[in-house]
N, C-alpha and C positions, 0 to 999 in steps of 0.2 A: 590608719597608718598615715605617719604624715609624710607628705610630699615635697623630697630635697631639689626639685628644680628649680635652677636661679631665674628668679623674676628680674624680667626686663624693665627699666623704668621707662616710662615716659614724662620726663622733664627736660624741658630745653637745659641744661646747666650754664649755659651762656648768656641768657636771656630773663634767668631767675631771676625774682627780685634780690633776694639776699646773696647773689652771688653778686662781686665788688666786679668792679670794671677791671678787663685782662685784654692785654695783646701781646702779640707774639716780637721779638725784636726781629730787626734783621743783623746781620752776621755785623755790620758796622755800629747797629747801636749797642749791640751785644757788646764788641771791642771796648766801645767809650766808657760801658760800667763797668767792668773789669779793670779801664786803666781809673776810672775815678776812685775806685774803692781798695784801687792796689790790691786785687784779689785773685787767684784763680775759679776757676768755675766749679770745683769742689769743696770750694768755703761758701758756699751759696748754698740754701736749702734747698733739696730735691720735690722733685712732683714725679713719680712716676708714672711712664709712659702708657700704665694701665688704668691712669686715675681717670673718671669719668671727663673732667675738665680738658686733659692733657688728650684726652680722645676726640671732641668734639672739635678741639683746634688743630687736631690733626699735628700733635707735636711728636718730633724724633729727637731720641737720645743726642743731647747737644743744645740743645735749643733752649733759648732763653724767653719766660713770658715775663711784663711787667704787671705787675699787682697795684689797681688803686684804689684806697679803701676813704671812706669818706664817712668820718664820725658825726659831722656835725660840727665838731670844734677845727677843722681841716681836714686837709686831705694831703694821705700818705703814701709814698710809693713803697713798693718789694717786689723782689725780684725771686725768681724760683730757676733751675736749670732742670731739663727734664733727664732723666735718666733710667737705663731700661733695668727692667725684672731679672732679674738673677734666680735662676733653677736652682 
C-alpha cells in the first residue's frame, strides 16, 4: 500500500544555492515600485502565502518580496506580492 503522507522537506529554501537572492520590502519601498511602475499590486505576479519561500520569510498577504537573479550576463530584479489561498 502506498503511503499518502506529505513529506516534510528539509531544505533551507532561503539559503539554496539555486534559490536567487529575495527580501522582503517594507511598506515605503513597496510605495516607490508601485509609483515607479505605475502599477497596482495586482498587476504584479503572486507568490502565495503557502509557497515554501513566502513561508520561510514569514510573508502575509500584502507584502511585497524583491527578486534578484544573476545570469552571469547581469543582474535582474522582480518583484512578486504575496497573496493568500482561496478555499
Amino acid at each position: 500500500m502506498l503511503a499518502t503522507k506529505k513529506a516534510k522537506l528539509n531544505v533551507d529554501v532561503i539559503n539554496y544555492f539555486l534559490t536567487p537572492s529575495v527580501r522582503v520590502l517594507s511598506e515605503k519601498e513597496k510605495a516607490k515600485i508601485l509609483e515607479k511602475f505605475d502599477a497596482q499590486p495586482e498587476q504584479f505576479p503572486a507568490i502565495f502565502e503557502t509557497d515554501p519561500l513566502a513561508k520561510a520569510l514569514k510573508l502575509k498577504p500584502g507584502d511585497m518580496i524583491e527578486i534578484t537573479r544573476d545570469d552571469g550576463t547581469g543582474r535582474y530584479k522582480a518583484y512578486r506580492i504575496c497573496i493568500a489561498v482561496e478555499a
